[in-house]
C-alpha positions in Angstrom: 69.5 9.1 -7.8 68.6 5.4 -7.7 71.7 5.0 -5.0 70.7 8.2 -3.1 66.9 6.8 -2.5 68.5 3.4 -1.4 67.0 1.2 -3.9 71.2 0.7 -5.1 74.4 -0.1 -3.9 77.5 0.7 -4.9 80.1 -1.9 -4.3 84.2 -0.8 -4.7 85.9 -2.8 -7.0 82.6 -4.7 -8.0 79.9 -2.5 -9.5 76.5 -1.6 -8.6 73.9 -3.8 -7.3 70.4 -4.1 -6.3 70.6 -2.8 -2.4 69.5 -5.7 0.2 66.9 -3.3 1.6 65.3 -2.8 -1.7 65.4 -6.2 -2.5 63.3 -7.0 0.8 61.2 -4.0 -0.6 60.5 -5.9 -3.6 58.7 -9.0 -1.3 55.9 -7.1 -0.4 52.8 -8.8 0.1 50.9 -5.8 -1.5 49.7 -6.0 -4.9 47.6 -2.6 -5.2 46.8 -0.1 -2.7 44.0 2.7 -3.0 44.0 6.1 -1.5 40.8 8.0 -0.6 42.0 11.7 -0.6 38.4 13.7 0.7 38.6 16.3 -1.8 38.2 16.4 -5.6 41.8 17.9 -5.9 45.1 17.1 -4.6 46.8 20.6 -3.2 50.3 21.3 -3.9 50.9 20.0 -0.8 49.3 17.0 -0.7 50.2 16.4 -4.0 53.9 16.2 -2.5 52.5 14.4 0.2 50.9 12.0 -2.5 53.9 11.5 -5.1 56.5 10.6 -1.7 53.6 7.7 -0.4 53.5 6.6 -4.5 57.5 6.6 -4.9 57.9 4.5 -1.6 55.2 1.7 -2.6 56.2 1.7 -5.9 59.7 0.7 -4.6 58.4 -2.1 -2.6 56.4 -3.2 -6.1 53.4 -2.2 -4.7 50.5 0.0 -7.2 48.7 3.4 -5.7 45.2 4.4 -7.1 43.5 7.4 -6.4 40.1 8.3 -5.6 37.9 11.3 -3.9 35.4 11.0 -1.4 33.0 12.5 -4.0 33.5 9.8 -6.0 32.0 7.4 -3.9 29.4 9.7 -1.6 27.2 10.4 -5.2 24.8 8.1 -4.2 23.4 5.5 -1.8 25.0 2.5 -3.5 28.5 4.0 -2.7 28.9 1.2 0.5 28.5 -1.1 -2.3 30.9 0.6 -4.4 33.8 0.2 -1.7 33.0 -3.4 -0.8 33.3 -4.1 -4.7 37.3 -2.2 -4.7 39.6 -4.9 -5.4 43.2 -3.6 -3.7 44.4 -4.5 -0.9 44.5 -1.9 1.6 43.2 1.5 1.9 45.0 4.7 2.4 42.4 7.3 4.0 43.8 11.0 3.5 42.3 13.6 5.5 38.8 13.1 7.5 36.3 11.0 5.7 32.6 11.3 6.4 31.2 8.6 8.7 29.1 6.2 5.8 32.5 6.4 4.0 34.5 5.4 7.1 32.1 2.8 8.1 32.3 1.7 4.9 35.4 1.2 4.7 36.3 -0.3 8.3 33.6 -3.0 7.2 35.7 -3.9 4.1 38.4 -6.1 6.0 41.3 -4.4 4.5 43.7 -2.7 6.6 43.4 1.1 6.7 46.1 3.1 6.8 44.8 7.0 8.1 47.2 10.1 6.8 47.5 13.7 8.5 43.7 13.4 10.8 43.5 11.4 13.8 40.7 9.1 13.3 38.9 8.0 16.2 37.1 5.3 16.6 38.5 3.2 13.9 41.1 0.6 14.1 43.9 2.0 11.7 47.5 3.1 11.6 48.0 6.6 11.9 50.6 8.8 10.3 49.5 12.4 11.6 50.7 15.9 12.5 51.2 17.2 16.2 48.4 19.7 15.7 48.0 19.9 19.7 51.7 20.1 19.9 52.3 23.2 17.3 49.4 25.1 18.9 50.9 24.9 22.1 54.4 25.8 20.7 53.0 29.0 19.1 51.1 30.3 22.0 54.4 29.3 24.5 56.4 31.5 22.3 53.9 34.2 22.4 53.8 33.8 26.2 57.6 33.9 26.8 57.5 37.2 24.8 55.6 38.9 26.9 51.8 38.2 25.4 48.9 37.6 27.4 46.0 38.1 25.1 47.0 35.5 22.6 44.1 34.5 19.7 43.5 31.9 17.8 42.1 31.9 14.3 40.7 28.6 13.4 39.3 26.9 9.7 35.8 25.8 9.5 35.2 23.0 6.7 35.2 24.6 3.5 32.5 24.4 0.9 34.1 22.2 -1.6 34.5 19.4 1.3 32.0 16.3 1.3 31.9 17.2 5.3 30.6 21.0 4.8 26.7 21.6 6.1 25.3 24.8 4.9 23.0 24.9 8.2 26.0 23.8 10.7 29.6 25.4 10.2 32.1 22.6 11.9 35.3 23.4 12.6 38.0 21.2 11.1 39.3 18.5 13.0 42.9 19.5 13.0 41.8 22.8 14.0 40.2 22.1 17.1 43.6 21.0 18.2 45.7 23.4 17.7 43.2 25.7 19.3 43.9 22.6 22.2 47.1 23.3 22.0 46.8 27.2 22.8 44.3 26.4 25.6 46.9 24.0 27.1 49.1 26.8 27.2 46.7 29.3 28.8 46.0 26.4 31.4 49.8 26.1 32.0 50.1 29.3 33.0 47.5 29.7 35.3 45.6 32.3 32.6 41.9 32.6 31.9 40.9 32.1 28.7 38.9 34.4 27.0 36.2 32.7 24.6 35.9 35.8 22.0 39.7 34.9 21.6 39.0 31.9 19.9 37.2 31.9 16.6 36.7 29.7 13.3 36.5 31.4 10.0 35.0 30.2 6.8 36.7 32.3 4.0 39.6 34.0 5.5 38.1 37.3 4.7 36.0 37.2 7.3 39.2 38.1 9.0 39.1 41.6 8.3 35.6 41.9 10.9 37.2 39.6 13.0 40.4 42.0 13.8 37.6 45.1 14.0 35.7 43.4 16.8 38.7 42.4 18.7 40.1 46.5 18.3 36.6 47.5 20.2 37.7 45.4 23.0 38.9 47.3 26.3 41.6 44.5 26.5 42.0 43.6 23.1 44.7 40.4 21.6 48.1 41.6 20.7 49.1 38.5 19.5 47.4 35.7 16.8 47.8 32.3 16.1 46.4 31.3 12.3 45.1 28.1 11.0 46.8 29.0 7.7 48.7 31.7 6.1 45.5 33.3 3.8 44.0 34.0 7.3 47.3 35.1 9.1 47.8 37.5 5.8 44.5 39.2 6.0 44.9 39.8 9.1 47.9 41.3 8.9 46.9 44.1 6.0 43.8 44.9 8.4 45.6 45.5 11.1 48.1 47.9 8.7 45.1 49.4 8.0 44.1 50.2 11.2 47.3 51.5 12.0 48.8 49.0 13.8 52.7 47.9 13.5 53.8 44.0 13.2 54.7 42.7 15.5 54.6 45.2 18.2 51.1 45.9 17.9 50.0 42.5 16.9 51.8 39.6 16.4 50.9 36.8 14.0 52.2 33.3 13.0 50.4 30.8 11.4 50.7 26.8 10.0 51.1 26.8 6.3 53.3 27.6 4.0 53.1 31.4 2.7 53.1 32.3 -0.6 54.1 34.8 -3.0 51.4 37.2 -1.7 53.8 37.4 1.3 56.9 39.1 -0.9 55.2 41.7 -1.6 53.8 42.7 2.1 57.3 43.6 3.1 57.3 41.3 6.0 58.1 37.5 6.0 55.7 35.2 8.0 56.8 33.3 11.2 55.0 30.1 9.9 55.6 26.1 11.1 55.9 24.0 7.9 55.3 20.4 7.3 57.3 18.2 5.9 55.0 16.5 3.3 57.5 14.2 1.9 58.2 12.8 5.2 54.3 12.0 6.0 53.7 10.3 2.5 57.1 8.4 3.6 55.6 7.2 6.8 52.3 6.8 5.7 53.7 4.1 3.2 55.9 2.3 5.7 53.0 1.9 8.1 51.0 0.3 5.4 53.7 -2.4 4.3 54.5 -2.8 7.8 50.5 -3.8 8.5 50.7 -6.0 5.3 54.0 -8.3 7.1 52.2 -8.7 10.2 48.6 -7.9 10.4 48.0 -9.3 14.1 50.7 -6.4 15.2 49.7 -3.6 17.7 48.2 -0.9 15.7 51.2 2.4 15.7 50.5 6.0 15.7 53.6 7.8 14.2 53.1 11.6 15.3 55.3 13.7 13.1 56.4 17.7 14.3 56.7 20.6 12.4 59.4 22.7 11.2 59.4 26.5 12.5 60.4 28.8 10.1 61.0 32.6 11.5 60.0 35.2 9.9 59.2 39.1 11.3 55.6 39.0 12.0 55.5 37.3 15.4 58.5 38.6 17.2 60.0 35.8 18.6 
């Protein structure tokens, strides 16, 4: 395993040795890095995302600590809170709110910003291609014949130190992927229709969204889905309704589906991410910042993988 992940060599005749790459590894100038992950629980998903970033800077003898956004937002002494953190650098998974941010540009340290483009803030980026895989999805949609194509969006959820009761926001990497469909719209020379684009809260709300699009004279027959809860429900309504998928209505989503999805008969045309690969980048941009801190800041864009399933029709 150890000569698989690089870290040694194998040498005919000689043995096995410490690799030169790890060895260089090893120099880092970080002692302790801490990541601000901006809700109280690692997902699966990020959890994966999470344990690749920890195995590559533990490799180059560098420590990962963890905290939570609600860890620090309790109260109005959190500024003071960050200033007092000891590591070195910050890792900043997923958006932040702005005090936290602020806080955290004013620290010093280099940050290091995972999966969200932050704007605004002078940080290395490893993200997704959210613009990118919205305009994929809605280009494939087109080619097949679609002209009505919708796009299901995430508001913040409730759990998230970002959520206002009194003002739904849409999530950041939402509102580009719904770029991404526009862009195809645009490309094409097609109007886009507003009631076509929508952000749900709970992805039951899915169920009244498909009725009011059915009442249309020119209703969608084809959907784009933030995630796969939202893409499923709106698949069993549209059963329900009578509808056949995909010929009636298409759907493909960003996610990864679960088990719920055996059991509907149908698998989902879904783009993955490959979470491994984003901890992985996330960790080289960070002991890349610590050798040369004076270097251009980088923005490492990484795609996503489309798996096809029989829900979209491609």
């Amino acid at each position: 395993v150890l000569v698989e992940e690089g870290l040694l060599e194998r040498r005919p005749r000689q043995g096995v040795f410490v690799s030169a790459g790890a060895a260089r590894n090893g120099r880092s100038k970080l002692r302790r890095v801490r990541a601000l992950f901006y809700l109280e629980l690692l997902t699966p998903y990020y959890g994966r995302m999470a344990e690749a970033l920890s195995r590559a800077l533990a490799e180059a003898g560098v420590d990962l600590v963890w905290s939570t956004a609600g860890e620090i937002t309790g109260d109005a002494a959190f500024a003071r809170r960050v200033a007092g953190w000891d590591e070195d650098a910050f890792v900043i998974v997923g958006v932040q709110p702005p005090p936290v941010m602020e806080a955290l540009a004013k620290s010093g340290r280099p940050l290091t910003s995972v999966d969200i483009v932050c704007e605004g803030i002078a940080s290395d980026q490893a993200v997704l291609d959210n613009e990118g895989v919205g305009f994929e999805a809605a280009r494939r949609f087109f080619e097949a014949g679609h002209r009505r194509i919708a796009w299901v969006g995430a508001c913040v959820s409730a759990d998230s130190p970002l959520h206002e009761a009194d003002r739904p926001a849409e999530w950041p990497n939402s509102l580009r992927r719904a770029m991404g469909v526009r862009r195809a719209y645009h490309e094409r020379g097609l109007p886009v229709d507003e009631r076509l684009f929508r952000s749900l809260r709970k992805s039951r709300e899915a169920d009244a969204l498909l009725a009011e699009w059915l009442a249309m004279p020119e209703r969608p027959t084809a959907a784009f889905c933030f995630d796969t809860q939202a893409a499923l429900r709106l698949v069993r309504t549209a059963r329900q309704h009578g509808l056949c998928v995909p010929q009636d209505l298409a759907v493909a989503a960003t996610g990864e589906p679960g088990e719920e999805w055996d059991s509907e008969g149908a698998a989902l045309s879904c783009f993955r991410v490959n979470w491994e690969a984003l901890g992985r980048e996330a960790a080289k941009l960070c002991l890349a910042r610590a050798e040369d801190s004076a270097a251009p800041y980088k923005r490492v864009v990484l795609p996503w993988t489309l798996e096809l399933g029989a829900t979209a029709g491609w």
